[in-house]
BADRENFI-713079 format. One record per residue: residue number from 1; chain; x, y, z of N, C-alpha, C in turn. Coordinates in pm, whole numbers, plus 50000, padded with zeros to 5 digits. Example, Ala and Ser with C-alpha at 12.3 -4.5 7.8 and 13.67 -1.06 7.14 Angstrom:
// BADRENFI-713079
(r 1; "A"; (51319; 49431; 50780); (51230; 49550; 50780); (51320; 49670; 50780)) (r 2; "A"; (51285; 49775; 50708); (51367; 49894; 50714); (51290; 50003; 50787)) 
//
This chain:
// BADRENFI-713079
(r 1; "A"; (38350; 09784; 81855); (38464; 09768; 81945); (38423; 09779; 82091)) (r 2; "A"; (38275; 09801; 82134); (38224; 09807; 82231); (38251; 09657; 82331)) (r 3; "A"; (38247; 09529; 82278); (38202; 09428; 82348); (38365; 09357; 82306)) (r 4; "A"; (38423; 09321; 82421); (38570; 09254; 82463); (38539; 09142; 82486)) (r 5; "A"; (38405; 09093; 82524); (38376; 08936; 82601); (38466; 08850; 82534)) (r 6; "A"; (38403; 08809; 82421); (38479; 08690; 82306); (38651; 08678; 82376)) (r 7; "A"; (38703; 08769; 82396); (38867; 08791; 82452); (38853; 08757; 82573)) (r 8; "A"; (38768; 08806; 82651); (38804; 08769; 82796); (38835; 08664; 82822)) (r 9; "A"; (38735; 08575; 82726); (38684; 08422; 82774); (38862; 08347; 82722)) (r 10; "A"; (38889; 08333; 82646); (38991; 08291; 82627); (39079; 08264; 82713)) (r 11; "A"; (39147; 08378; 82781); (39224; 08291; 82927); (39135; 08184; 82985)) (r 12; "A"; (39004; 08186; 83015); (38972; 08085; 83112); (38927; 07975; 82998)) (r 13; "A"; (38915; 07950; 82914); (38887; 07856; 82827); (39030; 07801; 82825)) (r 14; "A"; (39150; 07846; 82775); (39273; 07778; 82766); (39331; 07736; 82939)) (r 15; "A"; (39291; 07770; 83050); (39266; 07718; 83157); (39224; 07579; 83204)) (r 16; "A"; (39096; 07548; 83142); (38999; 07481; 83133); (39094; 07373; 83071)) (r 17; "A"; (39160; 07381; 82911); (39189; 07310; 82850); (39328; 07264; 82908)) (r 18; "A"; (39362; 07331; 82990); (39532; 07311; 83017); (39513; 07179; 83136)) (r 19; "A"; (39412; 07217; 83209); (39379; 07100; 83336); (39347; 06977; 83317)) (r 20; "A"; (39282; 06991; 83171); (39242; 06860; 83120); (39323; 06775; 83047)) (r 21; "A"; (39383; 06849; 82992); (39522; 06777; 82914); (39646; 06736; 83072)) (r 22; "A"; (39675; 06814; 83148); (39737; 06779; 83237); (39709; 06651; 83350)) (r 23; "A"; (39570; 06638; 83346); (39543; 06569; 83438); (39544; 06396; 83360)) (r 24; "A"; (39546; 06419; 83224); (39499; 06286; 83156); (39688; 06255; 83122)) (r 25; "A"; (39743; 06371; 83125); (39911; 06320; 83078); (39966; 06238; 83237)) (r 26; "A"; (39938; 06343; 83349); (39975; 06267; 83442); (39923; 06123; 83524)) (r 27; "A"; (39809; 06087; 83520); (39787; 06017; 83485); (39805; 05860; 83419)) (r 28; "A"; (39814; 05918; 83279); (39882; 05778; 83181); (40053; 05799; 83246)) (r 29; "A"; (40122; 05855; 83293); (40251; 05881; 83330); (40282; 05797; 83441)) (r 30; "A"; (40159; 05794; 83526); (40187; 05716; 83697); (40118; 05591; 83668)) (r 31; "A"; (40008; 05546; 83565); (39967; 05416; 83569); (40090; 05354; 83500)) (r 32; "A"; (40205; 05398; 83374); (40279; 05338; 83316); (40441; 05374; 83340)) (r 33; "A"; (40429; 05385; 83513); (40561; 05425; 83550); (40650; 05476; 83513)) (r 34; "A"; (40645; 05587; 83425); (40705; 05660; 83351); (40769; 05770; 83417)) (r 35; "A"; (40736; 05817; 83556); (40809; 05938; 83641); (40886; 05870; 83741)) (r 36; "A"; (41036; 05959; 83725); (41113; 05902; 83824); (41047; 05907; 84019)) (r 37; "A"; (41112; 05815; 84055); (41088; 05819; 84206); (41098; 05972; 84299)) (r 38; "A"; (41191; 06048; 84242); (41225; 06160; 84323); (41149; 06282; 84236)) (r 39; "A"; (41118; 06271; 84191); (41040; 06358; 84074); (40967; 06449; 84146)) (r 40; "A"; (40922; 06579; 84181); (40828; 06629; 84256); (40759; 06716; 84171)) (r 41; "A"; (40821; 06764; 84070); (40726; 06852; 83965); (40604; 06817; 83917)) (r 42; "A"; (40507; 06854; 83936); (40396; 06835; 83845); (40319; 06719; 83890)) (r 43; "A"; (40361; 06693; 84014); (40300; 06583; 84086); (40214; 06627; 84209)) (r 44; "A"; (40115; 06562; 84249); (40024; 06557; 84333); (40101; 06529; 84451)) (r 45; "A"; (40078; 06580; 84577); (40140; 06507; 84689); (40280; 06535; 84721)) (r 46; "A"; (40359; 06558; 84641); (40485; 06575; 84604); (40548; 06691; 84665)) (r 47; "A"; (40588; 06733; 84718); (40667; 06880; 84752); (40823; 06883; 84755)) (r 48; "A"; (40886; 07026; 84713); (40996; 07029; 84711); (41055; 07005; 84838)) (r 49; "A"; (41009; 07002; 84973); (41011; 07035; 85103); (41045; 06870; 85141)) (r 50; "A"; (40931; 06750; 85080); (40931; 06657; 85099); (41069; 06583; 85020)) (r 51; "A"; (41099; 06613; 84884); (41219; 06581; 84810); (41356; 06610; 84942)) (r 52; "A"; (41358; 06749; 84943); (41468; 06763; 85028); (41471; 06653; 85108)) (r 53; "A"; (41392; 06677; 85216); (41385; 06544; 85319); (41462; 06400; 85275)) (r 54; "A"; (41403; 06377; 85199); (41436; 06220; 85111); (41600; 06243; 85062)) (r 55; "A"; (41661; 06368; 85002); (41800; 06370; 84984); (41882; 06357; 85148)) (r 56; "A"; (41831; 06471; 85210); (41912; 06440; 85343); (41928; 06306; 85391)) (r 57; "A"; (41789; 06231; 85425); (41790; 06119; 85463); (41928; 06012; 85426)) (r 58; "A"; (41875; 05999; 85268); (41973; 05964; 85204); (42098; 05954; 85173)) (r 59; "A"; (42153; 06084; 85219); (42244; 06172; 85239); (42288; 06075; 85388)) (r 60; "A"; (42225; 06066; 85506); (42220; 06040; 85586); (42325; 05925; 85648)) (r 61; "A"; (42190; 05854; 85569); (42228; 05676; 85577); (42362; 05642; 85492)) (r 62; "A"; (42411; 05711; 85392); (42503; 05675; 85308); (42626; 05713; 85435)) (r 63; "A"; (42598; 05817; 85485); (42702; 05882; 85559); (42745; 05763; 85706)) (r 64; "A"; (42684; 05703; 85765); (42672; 05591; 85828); (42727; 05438; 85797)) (r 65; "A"; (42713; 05442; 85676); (42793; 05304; 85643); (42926; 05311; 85605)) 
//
């Protein structure tokens, strides 16, 4: 019961595996247009900060016509 290694490793191994599966889902997701336009979750580039923006805007221009 001396040696824990074998356990340690596990968080960073399912780490490892989580990035790789994520990066290959998102991915096949944006080459086959599968995420909406306003979508910011789980996306690269994307921020909730930037979404807002795009509702106000929106918000904006609707308010104008």
């Amino acid at each position: 019961m001396g040696n824990y290694r074998p356990v340690s490793n596990l968080s960073f191994m399912s780490k490892v595996d989580e990035r790789a599966v994520v990066s290959r889902l998102n991915d096949y997701l944006a080459a086959n247009n599968l995420l909406p336009r306003c979508q910011s979750a789980y996306r690269k580039w994307h921020t909730t900060e930037a979404v807002m923006l795009q509702v106000c805007s929106d918000f904006l221009k609707a308010a104008d016509t």
